[in-house]
KEBA-759620 format. One record per residue: residue number from 1; residue in three letters; x, y, z of N, C-alpha, C, CB in turn. Coordinates in pm, whole numbers. Glycine has a CB too. Layout:
residues N
[site NUM; 'Ala'; [X; Y; Z]; [X; Y; Z]; [X; Y; Z]; [X; Y; Z]],
...
***
This chain:
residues 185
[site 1; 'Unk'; [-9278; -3934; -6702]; [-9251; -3823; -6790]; [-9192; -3708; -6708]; [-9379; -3778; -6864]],
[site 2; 'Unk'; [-9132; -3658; -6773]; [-9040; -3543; -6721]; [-9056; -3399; -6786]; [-8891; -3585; -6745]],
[site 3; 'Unk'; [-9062; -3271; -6796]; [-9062; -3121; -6814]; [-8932; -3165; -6896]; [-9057; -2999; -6665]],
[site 4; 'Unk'; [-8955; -3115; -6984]; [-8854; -3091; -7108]; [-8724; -2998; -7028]; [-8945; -2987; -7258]],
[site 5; 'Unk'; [-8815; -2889; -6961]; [-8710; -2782; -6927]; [-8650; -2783; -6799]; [-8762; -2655; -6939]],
[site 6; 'Unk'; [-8726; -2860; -6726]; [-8717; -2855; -6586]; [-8730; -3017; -6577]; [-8837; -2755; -6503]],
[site 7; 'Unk'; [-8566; -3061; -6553]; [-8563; -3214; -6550]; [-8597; -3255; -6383]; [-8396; -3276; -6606]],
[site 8; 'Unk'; [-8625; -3206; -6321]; [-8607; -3266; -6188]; [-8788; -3251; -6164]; [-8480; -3165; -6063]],
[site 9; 'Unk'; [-8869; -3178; -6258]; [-9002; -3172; -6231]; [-9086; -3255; -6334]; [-9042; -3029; -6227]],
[site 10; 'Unk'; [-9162; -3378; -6279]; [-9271; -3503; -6297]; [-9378; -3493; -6291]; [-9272; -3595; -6226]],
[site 11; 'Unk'; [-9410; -3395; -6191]; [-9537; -3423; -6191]; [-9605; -3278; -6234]; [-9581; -3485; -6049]],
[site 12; 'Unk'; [-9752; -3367; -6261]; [-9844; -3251; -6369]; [-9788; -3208; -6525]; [-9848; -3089; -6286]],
[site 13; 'Unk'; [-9694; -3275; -6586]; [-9645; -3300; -6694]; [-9772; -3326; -6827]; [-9551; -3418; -6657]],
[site 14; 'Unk'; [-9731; -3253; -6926]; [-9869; -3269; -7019]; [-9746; -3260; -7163]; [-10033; -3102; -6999]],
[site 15; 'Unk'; [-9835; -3366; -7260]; [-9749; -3325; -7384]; [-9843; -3206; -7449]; [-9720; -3467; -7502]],
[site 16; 'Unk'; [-9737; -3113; -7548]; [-9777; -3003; -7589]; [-9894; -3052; -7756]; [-9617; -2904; -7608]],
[site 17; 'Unk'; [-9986; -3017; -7766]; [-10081; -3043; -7846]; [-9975; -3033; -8007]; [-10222; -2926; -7815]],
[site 18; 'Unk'; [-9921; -2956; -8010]; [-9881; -2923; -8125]; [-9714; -3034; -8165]; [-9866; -2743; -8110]],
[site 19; 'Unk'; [-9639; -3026; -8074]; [-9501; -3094; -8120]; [-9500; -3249; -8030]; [-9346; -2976; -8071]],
[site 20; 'Unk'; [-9578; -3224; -7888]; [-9551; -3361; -7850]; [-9498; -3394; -7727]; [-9473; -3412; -7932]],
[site 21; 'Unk'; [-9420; -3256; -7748]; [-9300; -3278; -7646]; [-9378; -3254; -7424]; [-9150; -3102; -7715]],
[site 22; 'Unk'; [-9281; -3329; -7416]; [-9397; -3298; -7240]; [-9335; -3167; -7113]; [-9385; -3499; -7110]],
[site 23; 'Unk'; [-9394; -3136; -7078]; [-9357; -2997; -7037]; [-9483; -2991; -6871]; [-9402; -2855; -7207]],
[site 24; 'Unk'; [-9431; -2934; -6796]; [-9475; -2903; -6670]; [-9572; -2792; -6684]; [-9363; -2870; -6580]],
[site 25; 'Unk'; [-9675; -2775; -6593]; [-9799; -2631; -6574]; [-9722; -2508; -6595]; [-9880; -2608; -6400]],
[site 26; 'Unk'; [-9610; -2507; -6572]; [-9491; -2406; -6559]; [-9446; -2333; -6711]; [-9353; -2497; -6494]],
[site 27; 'Unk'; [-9429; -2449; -6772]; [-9403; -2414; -6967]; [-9504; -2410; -7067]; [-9318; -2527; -7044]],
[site 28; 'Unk'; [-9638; -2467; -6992]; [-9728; -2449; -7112]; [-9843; -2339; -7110]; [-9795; -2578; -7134]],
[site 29; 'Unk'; [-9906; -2305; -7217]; [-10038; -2227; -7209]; [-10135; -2280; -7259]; [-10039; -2110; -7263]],
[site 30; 'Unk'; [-10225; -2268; -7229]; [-10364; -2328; -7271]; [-10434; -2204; -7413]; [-10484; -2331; -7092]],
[site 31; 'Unk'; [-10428; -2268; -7467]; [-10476; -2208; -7618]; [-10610; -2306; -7648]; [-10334; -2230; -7762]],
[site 32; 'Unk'; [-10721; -2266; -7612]; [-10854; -2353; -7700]; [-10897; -2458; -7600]; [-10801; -2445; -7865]],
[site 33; 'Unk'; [-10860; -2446; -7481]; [-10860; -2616; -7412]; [-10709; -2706; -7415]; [-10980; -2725; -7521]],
[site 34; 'Unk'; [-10641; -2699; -7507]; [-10533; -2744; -7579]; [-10386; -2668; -7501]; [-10563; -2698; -7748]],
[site 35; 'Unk'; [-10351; -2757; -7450]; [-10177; -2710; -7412]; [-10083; -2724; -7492]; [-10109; -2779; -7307]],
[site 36; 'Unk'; [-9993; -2554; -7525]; [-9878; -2573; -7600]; [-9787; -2472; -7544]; [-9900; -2563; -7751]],
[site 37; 'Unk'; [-9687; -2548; -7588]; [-9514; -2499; -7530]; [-9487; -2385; -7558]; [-9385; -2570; -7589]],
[site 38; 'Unk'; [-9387; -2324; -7530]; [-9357; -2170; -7547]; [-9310; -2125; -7754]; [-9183; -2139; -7410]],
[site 39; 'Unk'; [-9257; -2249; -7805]; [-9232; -2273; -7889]; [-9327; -2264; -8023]; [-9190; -2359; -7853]],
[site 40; 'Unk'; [-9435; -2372; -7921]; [-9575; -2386; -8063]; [-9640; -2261; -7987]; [-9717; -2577; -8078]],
[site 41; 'Unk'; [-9634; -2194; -7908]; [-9756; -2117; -7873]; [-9791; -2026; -7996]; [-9732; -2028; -7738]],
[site 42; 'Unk'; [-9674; -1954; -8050]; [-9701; -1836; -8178]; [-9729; -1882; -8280]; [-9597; -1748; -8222]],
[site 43; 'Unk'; [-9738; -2000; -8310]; [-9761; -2068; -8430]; [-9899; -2096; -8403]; [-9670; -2191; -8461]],
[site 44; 'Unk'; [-9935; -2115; -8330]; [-10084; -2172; -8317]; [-10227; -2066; -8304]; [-10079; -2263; -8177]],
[site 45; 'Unk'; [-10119; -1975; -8250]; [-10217; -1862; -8273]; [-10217; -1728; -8384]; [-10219; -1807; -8148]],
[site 46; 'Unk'; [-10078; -1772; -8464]; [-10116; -1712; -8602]; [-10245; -1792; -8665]; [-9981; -1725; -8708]],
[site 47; 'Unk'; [-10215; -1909; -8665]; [-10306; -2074; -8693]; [-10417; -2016; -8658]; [-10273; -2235; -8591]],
[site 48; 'Unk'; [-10482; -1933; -8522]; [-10631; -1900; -8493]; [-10655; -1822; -8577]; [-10673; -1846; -8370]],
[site 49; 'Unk'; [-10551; -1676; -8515]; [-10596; -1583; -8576]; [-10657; -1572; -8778]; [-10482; -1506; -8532]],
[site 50; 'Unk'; [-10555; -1653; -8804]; [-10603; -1664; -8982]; [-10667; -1743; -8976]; [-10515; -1696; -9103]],
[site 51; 'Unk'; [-10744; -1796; -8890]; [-10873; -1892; -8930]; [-10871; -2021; -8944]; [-10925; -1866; -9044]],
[site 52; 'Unk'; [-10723; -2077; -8939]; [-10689; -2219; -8925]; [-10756; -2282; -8875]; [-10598; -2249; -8875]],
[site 53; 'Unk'; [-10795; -2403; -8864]; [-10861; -2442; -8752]; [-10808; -2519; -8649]; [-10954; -2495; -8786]],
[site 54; 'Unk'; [-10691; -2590; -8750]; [-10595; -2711; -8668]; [-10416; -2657; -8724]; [-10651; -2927; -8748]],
[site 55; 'Unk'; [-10373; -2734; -8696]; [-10155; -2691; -8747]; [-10188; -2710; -8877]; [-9975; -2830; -8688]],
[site 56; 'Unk'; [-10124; -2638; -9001]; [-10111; -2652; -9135]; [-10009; -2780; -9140]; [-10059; -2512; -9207]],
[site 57; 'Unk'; [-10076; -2850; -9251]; [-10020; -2978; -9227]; [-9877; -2988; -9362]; [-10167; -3110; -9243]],
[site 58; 'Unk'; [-9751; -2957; -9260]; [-9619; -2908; -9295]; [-9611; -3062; -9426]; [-9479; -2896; -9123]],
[site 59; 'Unk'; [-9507; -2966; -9521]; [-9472; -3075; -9606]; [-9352; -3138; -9508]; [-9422; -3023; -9771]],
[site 60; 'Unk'; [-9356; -3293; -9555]; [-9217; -3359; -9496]; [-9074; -3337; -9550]; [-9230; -3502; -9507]],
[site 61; 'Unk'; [-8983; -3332; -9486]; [-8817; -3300; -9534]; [-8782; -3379; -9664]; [-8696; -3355; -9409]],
[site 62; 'Unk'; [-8836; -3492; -9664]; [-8828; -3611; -9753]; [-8868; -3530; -9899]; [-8945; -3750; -9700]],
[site 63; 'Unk'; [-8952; -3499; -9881]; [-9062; -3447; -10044]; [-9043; -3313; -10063]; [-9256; -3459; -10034]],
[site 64; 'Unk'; [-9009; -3219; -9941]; [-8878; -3090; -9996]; [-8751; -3100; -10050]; [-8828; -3013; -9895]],
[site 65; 'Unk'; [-8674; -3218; -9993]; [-8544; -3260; -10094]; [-8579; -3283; -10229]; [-8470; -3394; -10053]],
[site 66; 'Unk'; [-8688; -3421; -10238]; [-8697; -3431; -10387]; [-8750; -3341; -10476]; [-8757; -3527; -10417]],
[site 67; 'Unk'; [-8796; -3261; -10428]; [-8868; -3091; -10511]; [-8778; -3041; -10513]; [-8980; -2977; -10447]],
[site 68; 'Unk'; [-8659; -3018; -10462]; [-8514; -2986; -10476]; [-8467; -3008; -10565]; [-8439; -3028; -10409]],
[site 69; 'Unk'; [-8452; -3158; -10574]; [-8332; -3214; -10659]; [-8388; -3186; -10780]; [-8286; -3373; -10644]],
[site 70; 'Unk'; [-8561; -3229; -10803]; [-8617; -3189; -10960]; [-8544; -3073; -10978]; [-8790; -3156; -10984]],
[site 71; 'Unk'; [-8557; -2942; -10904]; [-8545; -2799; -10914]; [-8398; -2864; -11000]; [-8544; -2679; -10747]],
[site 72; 'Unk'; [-8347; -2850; -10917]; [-8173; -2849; -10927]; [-8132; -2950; -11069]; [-8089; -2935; -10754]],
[site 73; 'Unk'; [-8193; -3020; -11065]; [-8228; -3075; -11269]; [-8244; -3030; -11322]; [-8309; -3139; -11341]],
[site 74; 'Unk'; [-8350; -2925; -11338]; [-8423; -2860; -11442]; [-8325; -2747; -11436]; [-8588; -2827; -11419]],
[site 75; 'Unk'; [-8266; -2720; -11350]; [-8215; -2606; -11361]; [-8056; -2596; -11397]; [-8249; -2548; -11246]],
[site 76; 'Unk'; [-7994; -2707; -11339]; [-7870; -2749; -11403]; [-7875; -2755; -11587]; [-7839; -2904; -11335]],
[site 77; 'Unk'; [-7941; -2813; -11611]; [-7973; -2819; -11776]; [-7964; -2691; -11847]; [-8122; -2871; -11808]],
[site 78; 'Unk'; [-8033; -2608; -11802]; [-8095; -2491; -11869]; [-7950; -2395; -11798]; [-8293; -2446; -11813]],
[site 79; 'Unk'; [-7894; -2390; -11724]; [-7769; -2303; -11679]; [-7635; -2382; -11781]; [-7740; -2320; -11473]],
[site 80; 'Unk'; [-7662; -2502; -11767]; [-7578; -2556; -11897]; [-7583; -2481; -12000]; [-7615; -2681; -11950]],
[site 81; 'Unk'; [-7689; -2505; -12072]; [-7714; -2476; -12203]; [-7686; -2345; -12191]; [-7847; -2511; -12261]],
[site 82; 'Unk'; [-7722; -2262; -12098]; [-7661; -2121; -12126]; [-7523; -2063; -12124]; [-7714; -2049; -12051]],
[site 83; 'Unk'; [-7465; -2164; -12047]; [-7316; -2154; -12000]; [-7267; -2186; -12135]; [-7259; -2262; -11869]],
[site 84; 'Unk'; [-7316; -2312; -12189]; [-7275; -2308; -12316]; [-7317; -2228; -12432]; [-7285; -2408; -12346]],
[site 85; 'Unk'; [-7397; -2144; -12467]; [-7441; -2036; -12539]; [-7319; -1914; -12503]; [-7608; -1999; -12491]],
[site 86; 'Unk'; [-7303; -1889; -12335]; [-7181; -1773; -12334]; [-7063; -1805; -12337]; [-7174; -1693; -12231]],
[site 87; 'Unk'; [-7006; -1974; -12357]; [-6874; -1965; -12412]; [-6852; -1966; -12561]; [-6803; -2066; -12361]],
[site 88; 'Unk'; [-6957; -2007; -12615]; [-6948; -1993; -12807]; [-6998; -1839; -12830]; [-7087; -2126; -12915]],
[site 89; 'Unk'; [-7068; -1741; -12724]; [-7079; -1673; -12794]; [-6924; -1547; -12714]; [-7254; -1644; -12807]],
[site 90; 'Unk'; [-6855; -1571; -12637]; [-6718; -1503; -12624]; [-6634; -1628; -12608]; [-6701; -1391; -12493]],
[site 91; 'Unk'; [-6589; -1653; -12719]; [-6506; -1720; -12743]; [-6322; -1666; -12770]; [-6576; -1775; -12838]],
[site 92; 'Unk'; [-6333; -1587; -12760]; [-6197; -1480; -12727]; [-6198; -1424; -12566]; [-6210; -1321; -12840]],
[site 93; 'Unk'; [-6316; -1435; -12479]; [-6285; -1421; -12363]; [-6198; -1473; -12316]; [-6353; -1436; -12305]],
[site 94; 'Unk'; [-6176; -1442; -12192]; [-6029; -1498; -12077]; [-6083; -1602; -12021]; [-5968; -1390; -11936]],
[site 95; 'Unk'; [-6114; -1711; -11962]; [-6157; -1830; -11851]; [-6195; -1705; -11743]; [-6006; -1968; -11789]],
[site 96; 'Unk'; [-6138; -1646; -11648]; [-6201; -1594; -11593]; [-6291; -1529; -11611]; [-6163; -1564; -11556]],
[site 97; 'Unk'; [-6303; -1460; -11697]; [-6464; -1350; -11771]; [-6569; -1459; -11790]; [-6441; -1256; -11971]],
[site 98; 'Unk'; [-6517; -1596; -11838]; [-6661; -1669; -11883]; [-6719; -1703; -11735]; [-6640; -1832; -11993]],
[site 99; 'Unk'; [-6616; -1739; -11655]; [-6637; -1840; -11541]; [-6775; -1727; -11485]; [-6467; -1874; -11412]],
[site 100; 'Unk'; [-6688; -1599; -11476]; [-6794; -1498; -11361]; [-6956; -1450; -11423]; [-6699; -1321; -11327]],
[site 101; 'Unk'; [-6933; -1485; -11565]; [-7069; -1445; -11649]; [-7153; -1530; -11592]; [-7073; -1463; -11813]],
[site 102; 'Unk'; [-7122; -1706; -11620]; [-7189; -1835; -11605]; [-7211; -1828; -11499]; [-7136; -1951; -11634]],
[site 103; 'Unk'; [-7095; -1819; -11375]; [-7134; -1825; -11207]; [-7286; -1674; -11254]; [-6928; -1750; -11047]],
[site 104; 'Unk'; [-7261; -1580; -11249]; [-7351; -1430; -11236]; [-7487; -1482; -11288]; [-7286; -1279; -11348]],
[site 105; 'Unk'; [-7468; -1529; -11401]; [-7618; -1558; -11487]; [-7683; -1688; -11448]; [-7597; -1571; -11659]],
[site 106; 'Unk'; [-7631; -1788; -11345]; [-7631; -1897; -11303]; [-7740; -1832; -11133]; [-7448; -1967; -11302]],
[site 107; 'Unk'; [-7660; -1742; -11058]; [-7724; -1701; -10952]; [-7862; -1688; -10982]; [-7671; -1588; -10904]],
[site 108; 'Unk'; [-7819; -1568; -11109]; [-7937; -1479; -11098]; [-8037; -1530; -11153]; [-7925; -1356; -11148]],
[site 109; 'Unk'; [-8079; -1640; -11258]; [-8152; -1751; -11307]; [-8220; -1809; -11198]; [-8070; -1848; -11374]],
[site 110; 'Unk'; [-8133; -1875; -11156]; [-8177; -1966; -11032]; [-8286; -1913; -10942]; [-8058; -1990; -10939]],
[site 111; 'Unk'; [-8236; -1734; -10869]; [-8317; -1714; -10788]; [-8450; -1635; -10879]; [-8244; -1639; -10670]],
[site 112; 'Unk'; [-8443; -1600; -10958]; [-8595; -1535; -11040]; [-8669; -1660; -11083]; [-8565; -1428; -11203]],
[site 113; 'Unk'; [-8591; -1826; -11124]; [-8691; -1931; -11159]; [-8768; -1945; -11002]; [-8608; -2090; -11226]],
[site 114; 'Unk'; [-8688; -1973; -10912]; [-8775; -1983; -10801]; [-8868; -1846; -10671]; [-8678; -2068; -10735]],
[site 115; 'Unk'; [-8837; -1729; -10761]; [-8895; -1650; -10699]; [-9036; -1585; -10787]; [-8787; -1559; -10660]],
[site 116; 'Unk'; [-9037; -1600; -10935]; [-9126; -1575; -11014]; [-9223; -1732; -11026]; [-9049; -1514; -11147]],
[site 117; 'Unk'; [-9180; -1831; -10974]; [-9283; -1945; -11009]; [-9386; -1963; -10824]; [-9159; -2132; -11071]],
[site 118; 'Unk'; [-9300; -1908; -10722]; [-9366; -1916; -10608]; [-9458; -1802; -10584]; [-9277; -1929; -10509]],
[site 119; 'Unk'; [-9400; -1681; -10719]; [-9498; -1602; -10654]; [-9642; -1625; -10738]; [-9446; -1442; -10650]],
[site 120; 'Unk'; [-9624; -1680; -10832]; [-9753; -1718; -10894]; [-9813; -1796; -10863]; [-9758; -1743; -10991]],
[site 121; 'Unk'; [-9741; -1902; -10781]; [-9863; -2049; -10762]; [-9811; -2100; -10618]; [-9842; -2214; -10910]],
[site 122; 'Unk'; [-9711; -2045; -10572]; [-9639; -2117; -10458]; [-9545; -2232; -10469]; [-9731; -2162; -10379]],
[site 123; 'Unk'; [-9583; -2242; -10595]; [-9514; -2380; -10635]; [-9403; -2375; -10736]; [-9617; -2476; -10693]],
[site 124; 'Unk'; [-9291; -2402; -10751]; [-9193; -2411; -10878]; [-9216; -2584; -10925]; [-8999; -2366; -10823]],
[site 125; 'Unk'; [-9177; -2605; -11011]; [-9180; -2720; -11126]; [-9184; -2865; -10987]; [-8991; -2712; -11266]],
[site 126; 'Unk'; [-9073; -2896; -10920]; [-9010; -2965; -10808]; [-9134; -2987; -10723]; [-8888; -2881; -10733]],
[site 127; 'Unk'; [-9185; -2859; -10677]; [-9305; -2879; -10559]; [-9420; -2917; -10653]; [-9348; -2726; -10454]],
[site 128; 'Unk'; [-9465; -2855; -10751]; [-9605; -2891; -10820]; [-9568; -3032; -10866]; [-9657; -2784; -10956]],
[site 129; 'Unk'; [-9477; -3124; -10886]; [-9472; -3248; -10932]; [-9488; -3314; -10777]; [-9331; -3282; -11028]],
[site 130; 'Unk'; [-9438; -3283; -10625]; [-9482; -3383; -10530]; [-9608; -3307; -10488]; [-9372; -3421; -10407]],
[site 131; 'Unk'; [-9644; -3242; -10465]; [-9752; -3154; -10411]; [-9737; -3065; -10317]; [-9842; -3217; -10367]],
[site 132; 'Unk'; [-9678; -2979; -10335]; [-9619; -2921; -10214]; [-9602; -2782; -10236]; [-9488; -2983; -10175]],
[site 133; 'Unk'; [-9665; -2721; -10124]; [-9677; -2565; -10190]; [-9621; -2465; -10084]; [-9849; -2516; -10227]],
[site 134; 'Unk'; [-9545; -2338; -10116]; [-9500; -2243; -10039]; [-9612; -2153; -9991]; [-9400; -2174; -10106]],
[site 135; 'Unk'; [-9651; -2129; -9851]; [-9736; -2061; -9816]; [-9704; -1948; -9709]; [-9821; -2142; -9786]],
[site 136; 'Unk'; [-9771; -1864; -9695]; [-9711; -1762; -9563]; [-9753; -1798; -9420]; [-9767; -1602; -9578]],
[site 137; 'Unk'; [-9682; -1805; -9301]; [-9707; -1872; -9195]; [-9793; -1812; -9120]; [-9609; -1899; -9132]],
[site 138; 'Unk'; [-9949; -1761; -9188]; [-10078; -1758; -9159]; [-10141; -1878; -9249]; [-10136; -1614; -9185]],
[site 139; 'Unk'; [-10093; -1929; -9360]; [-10153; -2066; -9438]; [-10188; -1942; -9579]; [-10339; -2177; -9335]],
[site 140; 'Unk'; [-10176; -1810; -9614]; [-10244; -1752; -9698]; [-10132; -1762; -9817]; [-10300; -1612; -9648]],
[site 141; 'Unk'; [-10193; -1716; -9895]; [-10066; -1719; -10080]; [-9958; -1632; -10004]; [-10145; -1595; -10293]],
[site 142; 'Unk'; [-9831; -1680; -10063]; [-9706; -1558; -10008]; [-9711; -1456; -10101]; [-9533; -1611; -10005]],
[site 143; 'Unk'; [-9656; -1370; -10139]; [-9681; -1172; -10114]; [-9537; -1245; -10264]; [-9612; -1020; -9863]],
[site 144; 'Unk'; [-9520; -1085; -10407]; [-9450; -1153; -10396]; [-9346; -1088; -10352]; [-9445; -1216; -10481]],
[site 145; 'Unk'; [-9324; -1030; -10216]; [-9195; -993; -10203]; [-9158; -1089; -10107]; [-9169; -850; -10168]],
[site 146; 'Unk'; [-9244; -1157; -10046]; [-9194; -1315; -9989]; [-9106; -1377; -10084]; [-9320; -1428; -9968]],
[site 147; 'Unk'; [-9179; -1406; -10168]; [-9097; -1509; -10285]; [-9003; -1458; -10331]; [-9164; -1552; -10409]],
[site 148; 'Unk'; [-8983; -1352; -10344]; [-8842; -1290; -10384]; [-8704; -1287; -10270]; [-8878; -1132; -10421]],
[site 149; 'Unk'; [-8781; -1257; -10126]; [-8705; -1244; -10038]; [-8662; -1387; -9981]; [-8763; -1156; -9952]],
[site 150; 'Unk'; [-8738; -1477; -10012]; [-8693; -1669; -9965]; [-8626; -1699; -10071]; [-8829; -1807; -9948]],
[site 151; 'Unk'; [-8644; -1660; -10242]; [-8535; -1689; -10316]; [-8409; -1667; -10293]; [-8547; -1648; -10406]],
[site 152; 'Unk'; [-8391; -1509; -10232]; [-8278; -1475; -10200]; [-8212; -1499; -10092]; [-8276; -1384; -10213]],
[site 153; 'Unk'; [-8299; -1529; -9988]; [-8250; -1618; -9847]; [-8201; -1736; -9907]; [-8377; -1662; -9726]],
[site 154; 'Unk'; [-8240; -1801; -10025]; [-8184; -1934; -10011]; [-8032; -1913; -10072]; [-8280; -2053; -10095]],
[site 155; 'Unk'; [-7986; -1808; -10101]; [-7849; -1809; -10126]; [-7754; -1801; -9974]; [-7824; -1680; -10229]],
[site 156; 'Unk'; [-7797; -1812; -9856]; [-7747; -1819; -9752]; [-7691; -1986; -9717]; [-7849; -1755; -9664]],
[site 157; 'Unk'; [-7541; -1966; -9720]; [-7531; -2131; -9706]; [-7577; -2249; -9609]; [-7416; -2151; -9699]],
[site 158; 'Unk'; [-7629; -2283; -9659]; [-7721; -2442; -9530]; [-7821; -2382; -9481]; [-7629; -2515; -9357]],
[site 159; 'Unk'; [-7876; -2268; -9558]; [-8027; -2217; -9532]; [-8128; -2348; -9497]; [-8089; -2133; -9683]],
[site 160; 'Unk'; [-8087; -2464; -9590]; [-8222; -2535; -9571]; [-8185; -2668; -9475]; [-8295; -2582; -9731]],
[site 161; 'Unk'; [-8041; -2713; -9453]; [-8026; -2789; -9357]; [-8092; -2747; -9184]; [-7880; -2801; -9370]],
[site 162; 'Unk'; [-8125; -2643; -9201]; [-8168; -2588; -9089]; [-8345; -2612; -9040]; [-8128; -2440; -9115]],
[site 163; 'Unk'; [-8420; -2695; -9107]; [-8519; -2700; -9148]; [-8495; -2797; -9058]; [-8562; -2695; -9277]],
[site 164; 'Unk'; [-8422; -2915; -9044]; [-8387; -3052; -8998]; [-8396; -3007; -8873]; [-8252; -3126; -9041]],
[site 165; 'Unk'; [-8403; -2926; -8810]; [-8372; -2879; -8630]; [-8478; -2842; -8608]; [-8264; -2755; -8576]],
[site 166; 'Unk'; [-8555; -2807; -8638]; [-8706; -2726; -8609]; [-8794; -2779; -8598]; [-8759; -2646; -8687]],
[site 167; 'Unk'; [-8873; -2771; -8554]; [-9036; -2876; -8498]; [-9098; -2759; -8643]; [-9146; -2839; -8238]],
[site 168; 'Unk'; [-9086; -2673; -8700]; [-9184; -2605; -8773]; [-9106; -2692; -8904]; [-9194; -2411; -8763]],
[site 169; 'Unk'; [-9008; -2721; -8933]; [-8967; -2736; -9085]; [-8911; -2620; -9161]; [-9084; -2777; -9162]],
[site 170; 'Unk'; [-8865; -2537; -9093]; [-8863; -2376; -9168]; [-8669; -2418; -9164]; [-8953; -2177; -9031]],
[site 171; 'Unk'; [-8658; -2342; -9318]; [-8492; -2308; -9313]; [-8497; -2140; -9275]; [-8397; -2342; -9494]],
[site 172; 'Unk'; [-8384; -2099; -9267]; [-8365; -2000; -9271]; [-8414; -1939; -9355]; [-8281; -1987; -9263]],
[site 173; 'Unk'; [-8417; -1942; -9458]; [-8479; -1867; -9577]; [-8647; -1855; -9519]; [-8456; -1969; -9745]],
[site 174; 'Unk'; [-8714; -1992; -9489]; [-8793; -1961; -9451]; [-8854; -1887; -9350]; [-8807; -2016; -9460]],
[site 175; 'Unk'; [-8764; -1860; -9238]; [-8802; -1795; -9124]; [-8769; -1645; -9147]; [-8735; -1855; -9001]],
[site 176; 'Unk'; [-8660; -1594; -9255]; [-8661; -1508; -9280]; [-8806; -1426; -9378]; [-8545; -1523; -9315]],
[site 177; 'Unk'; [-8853; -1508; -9475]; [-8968; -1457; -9536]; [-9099; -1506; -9486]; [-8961; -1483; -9669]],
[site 178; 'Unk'; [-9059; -1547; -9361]; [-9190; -1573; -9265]; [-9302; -1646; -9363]; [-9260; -1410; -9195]],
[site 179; 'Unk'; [-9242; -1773; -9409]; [-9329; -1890; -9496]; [-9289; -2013; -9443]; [-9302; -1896; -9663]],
[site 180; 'Unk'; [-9389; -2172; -9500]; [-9376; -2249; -9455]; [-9404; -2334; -9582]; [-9433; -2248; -9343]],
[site 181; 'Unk'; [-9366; -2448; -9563]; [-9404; -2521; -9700]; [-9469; -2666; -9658]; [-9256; -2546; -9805]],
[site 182; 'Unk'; [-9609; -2633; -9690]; [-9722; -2711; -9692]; [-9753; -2894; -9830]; [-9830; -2565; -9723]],
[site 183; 'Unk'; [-9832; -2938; -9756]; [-9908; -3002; -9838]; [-9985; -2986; -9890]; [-9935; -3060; -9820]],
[site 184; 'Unk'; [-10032; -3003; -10050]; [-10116; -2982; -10151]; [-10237; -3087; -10124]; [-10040; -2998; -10289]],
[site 185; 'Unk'; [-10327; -3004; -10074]; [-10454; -3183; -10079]; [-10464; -3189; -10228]; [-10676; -3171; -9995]],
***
């Protein structure tokens, strides 16, 4: 085994309690008995400090897509139906006036369904069908100006492809409203 950071250093190498990864006396800290990387160190001790006892056990990428795609069903439908409600009801509009209503009322739908359903339960329709709940990265209910502020992070493009790079699972959106998205026992 080799130091993640320091390839030419072997020995005294320990994997980090939290991600895995192996790292030299040099990169890690001892938190509890337990060695972790410079990476998991702040995570683990928000994790103390709120009383955690062990890592909040992250939802998988797999079962955030499909809480997605539900989302993005339920919500395609209902932006339909409205899109179609504002072209019968301006029907003398220009194509451009309808387009910017539908795009406008389409945004702004989108981010209040998922910022008014997380701030009540953590969960929108998508997550409460796999089990999977939005929490603040102490493990406590998010605030709701979290949920408002990760709704609106998620209009940042490839906010959530970014989730795929991270040992935490966090998109941008998430690291911006300082949340994480958990499993429902």
């Amino acid at each position: 085994m080799i130091c993640r950071n320091h390839v030419d250093v072997s020995e005294g190498v320990r994997r980090c309690s939290r991600c895995g990864s192996t790292f030299c006396s040099d990169c890690l800290v001892d938190i509890g008995g337990k060695p972790f990387c410079a990476m998991c160190k702040t995570e683990q001790l928000l994790d103390a400090r709120s009383g955690v006892s062990g890592p909040i056990d992250l939802a998988p990428i797999g079962r955030r897509f499909w809480a997605f795609l539900a989302d993005a069903i339920i919500l395609y439908v209902v932006n339909a139906a409205i899109g179609f409600v504002i072209v019968v009801a301006m029907r003398g509009g220009t194509a451009q006036i309808l387009g910017c209503v539908s795009v406008l009322t389409s945004v702004v739908l989108t981010t209040a369904y998922d910022a008014i359903l997380v701030a009540a339960s953590g969960q929108t329709l998508g997550k409460r069908a796999l089990k999977i709940k939005v929490v603040a990265e102490t493990g406590a209910d998010v605030t709701t100006g979290q949920a408002w502020g990760r709704a609106s992070a998620k209009l940042i493009p490839f906010s959530a492809v970014v989730a795929l790079f991270n040992n935490e699972r966090k998109g941008i959106h998430d690291m911006l409203a300082r949340t994480r998205v958990v499993n429902v026992a």
